[in-house]
C-alpha positions as CSV (number, residue, x, y, z in Angstrom):
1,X,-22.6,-22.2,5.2
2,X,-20.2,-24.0,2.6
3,X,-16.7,-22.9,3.4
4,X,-13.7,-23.4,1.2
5,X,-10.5,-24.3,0.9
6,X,-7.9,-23.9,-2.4
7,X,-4.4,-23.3,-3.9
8,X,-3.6,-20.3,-5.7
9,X,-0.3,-20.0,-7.5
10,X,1.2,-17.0,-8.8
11,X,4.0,-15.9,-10.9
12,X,7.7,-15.6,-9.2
13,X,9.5,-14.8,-8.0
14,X,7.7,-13.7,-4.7
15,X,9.4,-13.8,-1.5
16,X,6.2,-13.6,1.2
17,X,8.2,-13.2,3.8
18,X,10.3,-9.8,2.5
19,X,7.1,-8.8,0.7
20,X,4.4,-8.7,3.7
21,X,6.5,-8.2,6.3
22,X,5.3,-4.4,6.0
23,X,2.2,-5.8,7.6
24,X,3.9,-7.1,11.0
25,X,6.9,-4.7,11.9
26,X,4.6,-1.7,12.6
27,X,2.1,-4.1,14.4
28,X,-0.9,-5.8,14.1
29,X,-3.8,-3.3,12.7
30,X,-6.2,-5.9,12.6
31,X,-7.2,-4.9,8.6
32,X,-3.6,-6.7,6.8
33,X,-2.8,-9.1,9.2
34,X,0.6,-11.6,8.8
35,X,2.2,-13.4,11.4
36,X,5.2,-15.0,9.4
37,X,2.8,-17.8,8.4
38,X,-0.7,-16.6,7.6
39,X,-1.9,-14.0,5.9
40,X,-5.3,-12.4,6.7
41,X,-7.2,-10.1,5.1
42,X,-10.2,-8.9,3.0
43,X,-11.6,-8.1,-0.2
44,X,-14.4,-5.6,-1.3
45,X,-17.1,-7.5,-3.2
46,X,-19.3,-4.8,-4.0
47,X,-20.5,-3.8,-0.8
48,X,-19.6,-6.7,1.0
49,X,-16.4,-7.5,2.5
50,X,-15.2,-11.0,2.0
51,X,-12.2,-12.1,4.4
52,X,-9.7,-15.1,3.3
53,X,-6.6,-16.7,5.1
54,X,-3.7,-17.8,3.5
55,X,-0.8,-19.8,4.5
56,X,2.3,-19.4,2.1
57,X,4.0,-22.1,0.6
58,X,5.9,-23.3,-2.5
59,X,9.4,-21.4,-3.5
60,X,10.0,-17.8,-4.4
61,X,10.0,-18.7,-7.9
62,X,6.7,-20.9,-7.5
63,X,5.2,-19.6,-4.7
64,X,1.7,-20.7,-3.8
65,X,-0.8,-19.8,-1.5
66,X,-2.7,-21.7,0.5
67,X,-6.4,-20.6,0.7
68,X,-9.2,-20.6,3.4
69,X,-12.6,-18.3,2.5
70,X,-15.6,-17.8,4.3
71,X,-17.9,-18.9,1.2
72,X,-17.3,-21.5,-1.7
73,X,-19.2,-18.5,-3.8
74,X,-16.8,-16.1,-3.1
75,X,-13.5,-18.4,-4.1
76,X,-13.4,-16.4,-7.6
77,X,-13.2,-12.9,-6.2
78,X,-10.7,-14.1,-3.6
79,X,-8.8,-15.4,-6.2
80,X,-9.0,-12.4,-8.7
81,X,-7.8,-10.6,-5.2
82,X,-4.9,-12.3,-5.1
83,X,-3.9,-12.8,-7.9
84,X,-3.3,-8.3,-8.1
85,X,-2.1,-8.5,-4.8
86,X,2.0,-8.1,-5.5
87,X,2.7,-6.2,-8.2
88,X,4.6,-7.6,-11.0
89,X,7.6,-8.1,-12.3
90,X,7.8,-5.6,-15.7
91,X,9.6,-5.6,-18.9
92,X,9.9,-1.8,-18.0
93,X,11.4,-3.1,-14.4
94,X,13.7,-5.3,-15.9
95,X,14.8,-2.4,-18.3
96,X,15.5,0.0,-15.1
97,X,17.7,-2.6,-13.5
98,X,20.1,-3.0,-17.2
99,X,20.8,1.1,-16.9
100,X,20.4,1.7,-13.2
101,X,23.1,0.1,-11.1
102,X,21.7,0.7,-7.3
103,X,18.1,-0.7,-8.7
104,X,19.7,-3.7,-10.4
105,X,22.1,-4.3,-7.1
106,X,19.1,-4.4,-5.0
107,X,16.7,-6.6,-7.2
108,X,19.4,-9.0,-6.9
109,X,19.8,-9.0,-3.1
110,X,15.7,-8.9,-2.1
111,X,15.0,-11.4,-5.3
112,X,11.1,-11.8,-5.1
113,X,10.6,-8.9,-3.1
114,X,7.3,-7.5,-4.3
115,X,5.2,-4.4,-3.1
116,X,1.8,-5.6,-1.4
117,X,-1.2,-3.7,-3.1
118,X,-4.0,-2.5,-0.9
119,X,-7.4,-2.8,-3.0
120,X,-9.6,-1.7,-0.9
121,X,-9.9,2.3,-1.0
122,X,-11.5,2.9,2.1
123,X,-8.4,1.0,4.0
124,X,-6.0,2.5,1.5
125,X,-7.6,6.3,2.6
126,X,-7.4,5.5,6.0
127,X,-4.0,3.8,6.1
128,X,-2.9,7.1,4.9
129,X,-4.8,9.6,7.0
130,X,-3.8,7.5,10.5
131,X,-0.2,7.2,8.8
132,X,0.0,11.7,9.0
133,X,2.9,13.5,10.6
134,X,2.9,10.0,13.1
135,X,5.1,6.7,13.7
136,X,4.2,4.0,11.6
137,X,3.7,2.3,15.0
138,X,0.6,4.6,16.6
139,X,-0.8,4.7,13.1
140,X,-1.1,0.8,13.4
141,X,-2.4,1.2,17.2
142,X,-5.5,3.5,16.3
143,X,-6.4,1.6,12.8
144,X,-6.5,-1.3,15.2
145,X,-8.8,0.4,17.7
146,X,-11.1,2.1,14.8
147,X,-11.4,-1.7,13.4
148,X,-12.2,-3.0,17.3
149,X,-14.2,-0.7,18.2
150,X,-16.5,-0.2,14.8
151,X,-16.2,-3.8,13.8
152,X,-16.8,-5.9,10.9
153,X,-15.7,-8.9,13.0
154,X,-14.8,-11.8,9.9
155,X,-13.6,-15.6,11.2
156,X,-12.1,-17.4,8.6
157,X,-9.5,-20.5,8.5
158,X,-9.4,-20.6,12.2
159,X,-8.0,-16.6,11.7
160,X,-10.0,-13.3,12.7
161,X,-9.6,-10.2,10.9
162,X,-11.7,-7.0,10.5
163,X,-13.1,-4.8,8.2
164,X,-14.0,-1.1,7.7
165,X,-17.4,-0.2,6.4
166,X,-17.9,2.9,4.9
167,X,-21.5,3.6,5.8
168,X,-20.7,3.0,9.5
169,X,-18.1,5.0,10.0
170,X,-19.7,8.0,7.8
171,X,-22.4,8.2,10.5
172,X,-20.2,8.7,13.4
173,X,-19.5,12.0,15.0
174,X,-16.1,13.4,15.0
175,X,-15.7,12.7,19.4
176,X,-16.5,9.0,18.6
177,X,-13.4,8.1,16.7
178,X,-11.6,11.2,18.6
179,X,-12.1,9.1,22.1
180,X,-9.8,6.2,20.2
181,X,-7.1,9.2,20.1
182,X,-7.1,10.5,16.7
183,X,-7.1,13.9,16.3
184,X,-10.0,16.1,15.5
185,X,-8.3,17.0,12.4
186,X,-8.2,13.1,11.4
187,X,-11.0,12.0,12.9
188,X,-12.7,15.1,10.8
189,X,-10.6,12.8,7.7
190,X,-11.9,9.5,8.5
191,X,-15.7,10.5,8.4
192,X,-15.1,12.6,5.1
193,X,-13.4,9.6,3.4
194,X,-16.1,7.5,4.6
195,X,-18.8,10.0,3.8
196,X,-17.4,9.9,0.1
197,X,-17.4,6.1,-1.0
198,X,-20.5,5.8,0.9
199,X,-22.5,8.6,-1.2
200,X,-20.8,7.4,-4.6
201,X,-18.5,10.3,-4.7
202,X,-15.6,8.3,-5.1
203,X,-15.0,4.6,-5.6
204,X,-12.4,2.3,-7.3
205,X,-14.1,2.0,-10.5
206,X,-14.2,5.8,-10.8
207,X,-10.8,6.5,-10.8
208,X,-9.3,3.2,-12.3
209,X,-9.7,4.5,-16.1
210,X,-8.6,8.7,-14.8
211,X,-5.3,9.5,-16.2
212,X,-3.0,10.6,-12.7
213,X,-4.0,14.1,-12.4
214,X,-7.8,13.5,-12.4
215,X,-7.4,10.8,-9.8
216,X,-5.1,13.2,-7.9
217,X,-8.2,15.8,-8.7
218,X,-10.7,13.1,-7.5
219,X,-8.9,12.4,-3.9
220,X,-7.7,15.9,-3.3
221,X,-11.4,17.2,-3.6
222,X,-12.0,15.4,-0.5
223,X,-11.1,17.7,2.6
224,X,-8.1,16.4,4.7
225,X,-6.7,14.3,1.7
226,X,-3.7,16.0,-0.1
227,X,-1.3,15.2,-3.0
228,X,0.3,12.8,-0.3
229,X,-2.6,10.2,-0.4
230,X,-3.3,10.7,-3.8
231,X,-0.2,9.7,-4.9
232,X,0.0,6.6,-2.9
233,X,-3.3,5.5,-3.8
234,X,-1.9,5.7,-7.3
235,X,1.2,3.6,-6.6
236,X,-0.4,0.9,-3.9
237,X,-3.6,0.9,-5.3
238,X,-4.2,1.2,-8.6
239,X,-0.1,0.1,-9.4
240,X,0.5,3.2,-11.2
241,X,4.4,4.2,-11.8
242,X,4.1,6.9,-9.3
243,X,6.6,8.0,-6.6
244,X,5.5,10.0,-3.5
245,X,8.0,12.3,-4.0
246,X,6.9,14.1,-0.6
247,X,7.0,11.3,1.7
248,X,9.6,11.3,4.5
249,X,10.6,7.9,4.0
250,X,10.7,8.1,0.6
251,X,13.1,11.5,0.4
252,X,15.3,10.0,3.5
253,X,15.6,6.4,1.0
254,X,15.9,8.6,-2.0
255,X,18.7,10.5,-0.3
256,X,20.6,7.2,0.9
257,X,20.6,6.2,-2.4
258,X,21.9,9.1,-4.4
259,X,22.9,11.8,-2.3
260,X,25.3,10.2,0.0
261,X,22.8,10.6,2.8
262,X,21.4,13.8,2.1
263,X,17.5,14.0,3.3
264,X,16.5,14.8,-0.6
265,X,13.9,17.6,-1.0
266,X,10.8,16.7,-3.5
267,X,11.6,18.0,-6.6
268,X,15.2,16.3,-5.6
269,X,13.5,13.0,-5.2
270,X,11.5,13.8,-8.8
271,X,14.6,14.6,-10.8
272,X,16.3,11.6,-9.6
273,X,13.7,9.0,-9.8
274,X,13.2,10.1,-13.7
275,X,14.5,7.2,-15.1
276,X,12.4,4.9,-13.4
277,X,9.7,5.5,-15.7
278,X,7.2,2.7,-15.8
279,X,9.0,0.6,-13.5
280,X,8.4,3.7,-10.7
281,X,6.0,1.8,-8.4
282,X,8.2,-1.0,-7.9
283,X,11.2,0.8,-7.6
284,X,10.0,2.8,-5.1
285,X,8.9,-0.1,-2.9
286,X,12.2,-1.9,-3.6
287,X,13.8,1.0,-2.3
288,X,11.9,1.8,0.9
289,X,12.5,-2.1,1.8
290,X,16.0,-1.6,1.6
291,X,16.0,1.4,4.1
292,X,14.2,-0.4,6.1
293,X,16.5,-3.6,5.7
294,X,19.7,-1.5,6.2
295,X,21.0,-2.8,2.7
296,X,21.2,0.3,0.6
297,X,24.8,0.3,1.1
298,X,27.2,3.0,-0.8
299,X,25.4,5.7,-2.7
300,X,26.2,5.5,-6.1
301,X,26.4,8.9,-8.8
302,X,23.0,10.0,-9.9
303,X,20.9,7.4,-11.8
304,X,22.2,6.7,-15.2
305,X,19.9,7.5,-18.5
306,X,17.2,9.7,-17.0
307,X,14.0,9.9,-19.1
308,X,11.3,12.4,-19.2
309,X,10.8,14.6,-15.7
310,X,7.6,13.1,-13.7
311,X,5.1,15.9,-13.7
312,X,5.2,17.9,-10.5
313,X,2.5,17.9,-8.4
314,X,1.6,20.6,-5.5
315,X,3.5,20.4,-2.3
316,X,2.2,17.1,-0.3
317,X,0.5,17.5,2.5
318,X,1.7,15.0,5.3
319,X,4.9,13.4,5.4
320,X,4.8,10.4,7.0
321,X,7.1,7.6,5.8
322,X,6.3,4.3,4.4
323,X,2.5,3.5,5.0
């Protein structure tokens, strides 16, 4: 089989390291996988999962990425992949950091950092569902045993990585991926996520054209997923300028921002996020980076120039921090 090997660049500035280090510092799930050097992942093709290996190169403000993929055929979608994979700089970002003070102070000091999108919805479902009311850590530990255990084994670039396939894991029982310690509840989760893209209920091409409330309506139809998922699957993985208003990290980074260290409630975190407008997505990730980095320094007053009040959604469901 004709393997091969290319450069992709993309637009800067992209720090790699900053950017996907949200793939090592809960551990290694097996599905993103980056070691400091190598990324490893895979892309939906279809029904078929391609896997790629990247090493980074080039500068944050030409970065390039050095590619390995399983098939010479499949070098275009790999590169399409990529290509979405950090979401861009905006005109509407830009904007936010001229009236926004805290935004604009923290652009400058993580220049290039870049939210990672996660394409695949399956992984994007179940990244959230393993991520409820637990430690990012344990949420990495069982992905990794639902990828082991129900494999889609890929070896590409001297690199291994795994996939989830939805057909598979809608024909399980609920004590099969209970005996890898999820709960019922989540195992229940996992097989009706599955049980959804498999049947056609739901895919990526479904809900990329919804406005957000008929994407929220899509997910939320789906039992075990809440306003919590949907709204990250509209952030990290269709890039829409949505914040998770009830997400723990997100209301503990909103708080250290803004409210001198207040845990902000969700309509707090709404009413102050605003002004990000278009620009939400990235803001949002910039933000959560800098909690995580310890850089969020002095609160400042309350965002300057707020614009229209995001529509409230109902309460989220789970509230588990960064995922």
């Amino acid at each position: 089989m004709p393997t091969a090997q290319f450069d992709v660049s993309l637009q800067g500035p992209i720090d790699f390291a900053a950017s996907l280090e949200i793939f090592r510092r809960s551990g290694d799930d097996m599905l993103d996988r980056w070691d400091g050097t190598w990324l490893v992942r895979t892309v939906r093709d279809g029904a078929r999962a391609i896997a790629y290996a990247c090493r980074t190169g080039g500068t944050i403000d030409a970065p390039v990425l050095h590619v390995s993929v399983e098939r010479a055929s499949d070098r275009a979608a790999v590169e399409r992949a990529l290509s979405a994979a950090f979401l861009p700089v905006t005109v509407e970002f830009e904007e936010l950091c001229r009236n926004d003070k805290l935004i604009a102070v923290l652009a400058e000091r993580h220049r290039g950092f870049r939210p990672v999108m996660q394409s695949d919805l399956l992984g994007a479902l179940i990244r959230c569902i393993s991520a409820q009311q637990v430690n990012l850590k344990w949420a990495a530990t069982v992905r990794r045993r639902l990828a082991q255990t129900f494999r889609r084994r890929h070896r590409v670039g001297g690199q291994t990585v795994y996939s989830l396939d939805a057909y598979r894991l809608a024909s399980l029982a609920v004590a099969d991926i209970r005996a890898l310690q999820f709960t019922n509840r989540k195992a229940e989760y996992v097989i009706n996520a599955a049980r959804a893209i498999a049947h056609g209920e739901l895919s990526i091409e479904m809900i990329t054209h919804l406005a957000d409330d008929e994407v929220i309506e899509c997910i939320t139809a789906i039992r075990g997923l809440g306003l919590w998922t949907a709204e990250w699957v509209l952030a990290r993985t269709l890039g829409r300028p949505r914040v998770s208003a009830g997400d723990l990290g997100v209301r503990k980074a909103v708080g250290a921002a803004y409210l001198g260290g207040r845990m902000a409630s969700p309509e707090e975190v709404r009413a102050l996020t605003a002004n990000w407008g278009g620009a939400a997505a990235m803001a949002q990730g910039l933000l959560l980076h800098a909690q995580h980095e310890k850089t969020l320094g002095r609160p400042i007053s309350r965002p300057a120039k707020p614009a229209a009040r995001q529509a409230q959604g109902r309460s989220a469901s789970a509230r588990a921090g960064e995922i």
